[in-house]
ZAVEX-452545 format. One record per residue (C-alpha): residue number from 1; x negated, y, z. Coordinates in Angstrom, 1 decimal, always signed. Each point is the difference from the previous one (the first is absolute). Layout:
<nodes>
NUM_X_Y_Z
...
</nodes>
This chain:
<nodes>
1_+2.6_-113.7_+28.3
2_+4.0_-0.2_+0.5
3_+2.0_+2.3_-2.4
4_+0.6_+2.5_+2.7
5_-4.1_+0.3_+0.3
6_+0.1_+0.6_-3.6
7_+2.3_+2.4_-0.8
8_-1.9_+1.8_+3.6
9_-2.9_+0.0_-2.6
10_+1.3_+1.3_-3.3
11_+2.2_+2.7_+2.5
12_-3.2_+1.2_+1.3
13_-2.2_+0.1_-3.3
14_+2.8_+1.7_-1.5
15_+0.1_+3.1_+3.1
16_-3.6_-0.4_-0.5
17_-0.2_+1.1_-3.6
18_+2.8_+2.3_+0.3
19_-1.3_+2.5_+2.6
20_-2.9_+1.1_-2.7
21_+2.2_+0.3_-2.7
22_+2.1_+2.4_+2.0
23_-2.6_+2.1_+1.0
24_-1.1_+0.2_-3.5
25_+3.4_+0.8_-1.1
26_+0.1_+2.9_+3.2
27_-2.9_+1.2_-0.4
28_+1.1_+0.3_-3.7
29_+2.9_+1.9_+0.7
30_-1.4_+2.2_+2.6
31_-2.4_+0.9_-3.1
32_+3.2_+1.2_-2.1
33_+1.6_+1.7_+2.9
34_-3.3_+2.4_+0.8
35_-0.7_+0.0_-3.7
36_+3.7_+1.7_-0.6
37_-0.2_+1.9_+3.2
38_-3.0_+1.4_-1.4
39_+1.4_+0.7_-3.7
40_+3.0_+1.8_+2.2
41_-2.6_+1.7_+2.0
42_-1.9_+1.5_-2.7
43_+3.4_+0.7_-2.0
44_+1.1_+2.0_+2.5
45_-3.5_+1.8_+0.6
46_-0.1_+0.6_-3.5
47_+3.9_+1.6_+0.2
48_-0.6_+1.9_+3.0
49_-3.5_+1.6_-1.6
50_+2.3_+0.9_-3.2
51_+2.7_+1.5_+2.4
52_-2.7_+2.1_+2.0
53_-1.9_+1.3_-3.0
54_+3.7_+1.1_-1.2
55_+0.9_+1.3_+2.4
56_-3.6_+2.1_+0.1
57_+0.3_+0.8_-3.3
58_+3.5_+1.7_+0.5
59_-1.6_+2.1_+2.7
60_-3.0_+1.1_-1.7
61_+2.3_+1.3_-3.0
62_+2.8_+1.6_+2.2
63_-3.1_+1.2_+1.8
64_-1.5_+1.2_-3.7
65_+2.7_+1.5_-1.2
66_+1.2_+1.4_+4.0
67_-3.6_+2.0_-0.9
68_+0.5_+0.8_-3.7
69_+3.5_+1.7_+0.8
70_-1.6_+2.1_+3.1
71_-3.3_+1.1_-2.2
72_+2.7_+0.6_-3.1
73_+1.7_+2.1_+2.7
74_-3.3_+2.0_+1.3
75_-0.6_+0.5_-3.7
76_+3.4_+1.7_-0.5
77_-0.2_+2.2_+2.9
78_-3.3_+1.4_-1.2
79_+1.1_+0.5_-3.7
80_+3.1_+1.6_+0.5
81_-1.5_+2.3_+2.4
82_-2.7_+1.4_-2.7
83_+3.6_+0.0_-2.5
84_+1.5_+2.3_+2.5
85_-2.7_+2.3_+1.0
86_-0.5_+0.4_-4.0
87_+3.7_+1.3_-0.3
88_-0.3_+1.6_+2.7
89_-2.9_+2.1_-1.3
90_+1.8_+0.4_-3.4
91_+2.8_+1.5_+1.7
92_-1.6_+2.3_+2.5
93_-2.3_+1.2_-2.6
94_+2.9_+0.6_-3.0
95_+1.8_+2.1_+3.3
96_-3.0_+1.8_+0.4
97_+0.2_+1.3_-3.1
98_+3.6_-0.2_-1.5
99_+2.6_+3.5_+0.9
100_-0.9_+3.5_-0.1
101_-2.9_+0.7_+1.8
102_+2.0_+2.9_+2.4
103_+2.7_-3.0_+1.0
104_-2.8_-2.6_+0.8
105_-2.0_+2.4_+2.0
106_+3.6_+1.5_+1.9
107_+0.6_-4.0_+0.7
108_-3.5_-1.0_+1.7
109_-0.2_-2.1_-2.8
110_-3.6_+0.8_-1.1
111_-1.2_-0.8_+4.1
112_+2.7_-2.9_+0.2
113_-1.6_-2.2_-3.1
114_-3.6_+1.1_+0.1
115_+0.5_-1.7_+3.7
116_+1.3_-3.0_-2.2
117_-2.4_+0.2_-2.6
118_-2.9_+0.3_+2.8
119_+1.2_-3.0_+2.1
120_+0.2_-1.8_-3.4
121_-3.3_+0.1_-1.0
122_-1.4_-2.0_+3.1
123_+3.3_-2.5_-0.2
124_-0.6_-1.2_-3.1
125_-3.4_-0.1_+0.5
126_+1.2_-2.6_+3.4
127_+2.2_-1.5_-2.1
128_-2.2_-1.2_-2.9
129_-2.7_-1.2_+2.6
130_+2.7_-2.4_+1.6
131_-0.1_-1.3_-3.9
132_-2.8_-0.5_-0.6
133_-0.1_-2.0_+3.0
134_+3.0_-2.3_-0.7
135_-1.3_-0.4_-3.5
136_-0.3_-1.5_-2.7
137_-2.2_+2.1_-1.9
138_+2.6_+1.2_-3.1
139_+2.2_+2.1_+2.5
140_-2.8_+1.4_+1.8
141_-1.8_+1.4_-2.7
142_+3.6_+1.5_-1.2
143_+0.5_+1.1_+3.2
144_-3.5_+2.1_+0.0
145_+1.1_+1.7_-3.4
146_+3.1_+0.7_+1.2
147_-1.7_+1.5_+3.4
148_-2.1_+2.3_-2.8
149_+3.2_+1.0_-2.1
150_+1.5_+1.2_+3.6
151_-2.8_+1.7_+1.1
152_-0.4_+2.3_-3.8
153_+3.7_+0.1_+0.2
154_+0.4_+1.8_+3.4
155_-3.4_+2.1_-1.2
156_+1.8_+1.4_-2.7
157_+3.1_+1.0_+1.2
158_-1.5_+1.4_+3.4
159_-1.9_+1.9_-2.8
160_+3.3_+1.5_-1.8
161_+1.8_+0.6_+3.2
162_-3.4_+2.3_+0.7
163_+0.1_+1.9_-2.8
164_+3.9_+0.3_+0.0
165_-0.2_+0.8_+3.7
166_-3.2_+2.3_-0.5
167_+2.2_+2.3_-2.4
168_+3.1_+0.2_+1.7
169_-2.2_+1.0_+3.3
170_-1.5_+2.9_-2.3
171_+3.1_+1.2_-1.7
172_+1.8_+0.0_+3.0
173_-3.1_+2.2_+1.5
174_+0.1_+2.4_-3.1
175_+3.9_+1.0_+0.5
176_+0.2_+3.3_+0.4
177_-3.9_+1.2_-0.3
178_-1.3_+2.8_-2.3
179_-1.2_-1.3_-3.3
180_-3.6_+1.1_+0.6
181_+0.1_-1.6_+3.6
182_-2.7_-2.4_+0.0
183_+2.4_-3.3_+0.0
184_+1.8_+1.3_-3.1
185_-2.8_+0.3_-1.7
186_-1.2_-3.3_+1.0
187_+3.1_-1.2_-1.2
188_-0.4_+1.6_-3.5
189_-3.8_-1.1_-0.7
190_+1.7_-4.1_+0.6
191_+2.6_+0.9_-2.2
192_-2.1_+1.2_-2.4
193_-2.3_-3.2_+0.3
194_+3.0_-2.4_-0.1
195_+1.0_+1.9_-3.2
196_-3.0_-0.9_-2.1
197_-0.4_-3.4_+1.9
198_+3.3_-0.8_-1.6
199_-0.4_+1.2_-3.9
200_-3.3_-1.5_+0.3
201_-1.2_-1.8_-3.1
202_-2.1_-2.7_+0.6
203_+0.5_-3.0_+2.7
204_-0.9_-0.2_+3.4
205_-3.8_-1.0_+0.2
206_-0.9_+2.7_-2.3
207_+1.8_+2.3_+2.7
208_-1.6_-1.3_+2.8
209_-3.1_+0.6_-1.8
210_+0.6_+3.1_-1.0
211_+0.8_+1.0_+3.6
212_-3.1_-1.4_+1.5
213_-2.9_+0.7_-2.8
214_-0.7_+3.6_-0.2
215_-2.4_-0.4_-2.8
216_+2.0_+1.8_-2.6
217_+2.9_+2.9_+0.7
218_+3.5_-0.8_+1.0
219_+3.3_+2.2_+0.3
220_+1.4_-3.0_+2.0
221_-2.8_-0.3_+2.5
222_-0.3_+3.8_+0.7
223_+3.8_+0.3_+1.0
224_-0.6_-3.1_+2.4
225_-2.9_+2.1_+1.3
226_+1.9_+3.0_+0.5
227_+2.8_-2.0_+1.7
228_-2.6_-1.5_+2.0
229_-0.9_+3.8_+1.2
230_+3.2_+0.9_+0.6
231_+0.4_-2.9_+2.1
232_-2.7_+1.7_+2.5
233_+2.1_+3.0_+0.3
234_+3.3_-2.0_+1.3
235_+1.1_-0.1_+3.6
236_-2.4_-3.0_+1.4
237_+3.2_-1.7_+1.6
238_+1.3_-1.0_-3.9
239_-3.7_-0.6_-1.8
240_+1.1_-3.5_+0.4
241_+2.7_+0.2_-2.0
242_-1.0_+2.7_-2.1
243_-3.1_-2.6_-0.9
244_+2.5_-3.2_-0.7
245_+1.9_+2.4_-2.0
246_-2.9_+1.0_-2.2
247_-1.2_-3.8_-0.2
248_+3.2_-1.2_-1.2
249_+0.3_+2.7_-2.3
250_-3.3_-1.1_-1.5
251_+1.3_-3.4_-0.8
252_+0.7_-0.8_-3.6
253_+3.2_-0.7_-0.7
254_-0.5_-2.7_-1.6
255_-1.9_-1.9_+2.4
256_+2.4_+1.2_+3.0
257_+3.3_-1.8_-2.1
258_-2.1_-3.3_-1.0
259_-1.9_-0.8_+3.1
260_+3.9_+0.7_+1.6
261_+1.8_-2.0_-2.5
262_-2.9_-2.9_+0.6
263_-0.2_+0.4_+3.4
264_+3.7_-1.3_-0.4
265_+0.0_-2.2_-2.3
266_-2.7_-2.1_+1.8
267_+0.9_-0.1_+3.2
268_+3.0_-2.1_-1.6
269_-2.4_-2.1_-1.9
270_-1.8_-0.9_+2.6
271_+3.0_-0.5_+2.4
272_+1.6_-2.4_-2.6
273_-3.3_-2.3_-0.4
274_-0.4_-0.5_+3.8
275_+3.9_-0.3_+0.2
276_-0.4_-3.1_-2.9
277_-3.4_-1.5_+1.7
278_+1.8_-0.2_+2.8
279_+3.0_-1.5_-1.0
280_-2.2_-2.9_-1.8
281_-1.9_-0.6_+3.1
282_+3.4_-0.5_+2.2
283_+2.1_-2.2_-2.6
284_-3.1_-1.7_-0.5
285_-1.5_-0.9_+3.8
286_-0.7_-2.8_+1.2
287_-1.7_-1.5_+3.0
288_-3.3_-0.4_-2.6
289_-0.1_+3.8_-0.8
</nodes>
């Protein structure tokens, strides 16, 4: 074999060992390439997941707290709406009562607020239902004493306006009439009962008893009996008032300025503890409330 024939030889046994040895060295490289492409794949899965549950997580607390503000906002409606029927009551019933009887009856005012006092009673009752149903439970069971302080308040002073009215209804029926007519001496036999009522002694369950038990004998209880028979013997058109006259007359004292003066004073009390329950329930809300 020339030279030319040789070097033919080693040319081809070099081609033939080199076309392997690049297809190991390709096939190597194609490993690496899908290898990173995979990596970068996976990378960027990984990236896009942690974008998405971001981005979801931004939305479920916009969403959260988008819900919190509009339930913190039902809350507020319902609260301040008991708040202002409460004062409204106050008011209506402290106007119901306040000023000389003559000017309040000249002015409507008697018919005007025991409209107001009348519509009260079933607005807060509405109001205290609406809530109880935004909750939570602290306000709600405020609001239910508060509906109970209304509801003795407004009994109370529709029960003084009565008696103020009764008597101003009676005097003003008296003017003019003879002394033994028998409206004048209705008038005299309350007087006389409201007399002793108020020099009376002992406190107002031992009046009450007094009035009712007829086991031993009483100078109070046979004046409220003969007012009671003169009653009978007044034109039927102002029993009515001759009879709210005679009951509020029959009151102690006492127990007419106290169950006034607490009548009052808790109505505030109550209207201040649902005020601060509510006011800790809307600083405080959150979408977990």
């Amino acid at each position: 074999m020339d030279l030319q024939g040789a070097g033919a030889v080693a040319a081809a046994i070099v081609a033939a060992v080199g076309i392997p040895t690049a297809l190991v060295v390709g096939r190597w490289q194609m490993k690496a390439a899908i290898h990173t492409a995979e990596e970068t794949s996976r990378t960027g899965i990984a990236q896009a997941d942690a974008s998405y549950r971001a981005a979801l997580d931004a939305v479920r607390a916009e969403a959260a707290n988008a819900h919190s503000q509009w339930r913190r906002g039902l809350r507020r409606d319902a609260y301040a709406a008991l708040l202002l029927t409460a004062h409204q009551v106050r008011t209506a019933g402290l106007l119901l009562t306040s000023g000389s009887i003559e000017d309040r009856v000249s002015r409507g005012v008697l018919t005007a607020q025991r409209a107001a006092l009348a519509e009260a009673r079933i607005t807060t009752q509405e109001a205290a239902l609406v809530v109880a149903l935004e909750g939570p439970e602290q306000p709600a069971v405020k609001a239910e004493a508060l509906v109970y302080r209304c509801q003795r308040f407004i009994d109370v002073c529709e029960l003084r306006a009565e008696g103020e009215e009764a008597a101003h209804s009676i005097r003003t029926a008296r003017a003019g009439l003879a002394a033994d007519a028998p409206l004048s001496e209705f008038v005299e036999a309350v007087h006389l009962v409201g007399a002793h009522i108020g020099v009376y002694g002992d406190g107002p369950a031992a009046l009450e008893t007094e009035l009712r038990v007829r086991s031993s004998p009483s100078e109070i209880r046979d004046l409220q009996d003969v007012a009671f028979r003169k009653l009978l013997q007044i034109p039927e058109s102002l029993r009515e008032q001759g009879l709210a006259l005679l009951n509020d007359r029959l009151r102690h004292p006492d127990l007419a300025h106290d169950e006034w003066q607490g009548v009052k004073a808790r109505l505030l009390e109550a209207h201040e503890e649902f005020l601060a329950a509510s006011q800790a329930v809307l600083d405080g809300d959150s979408p977990s409330q």
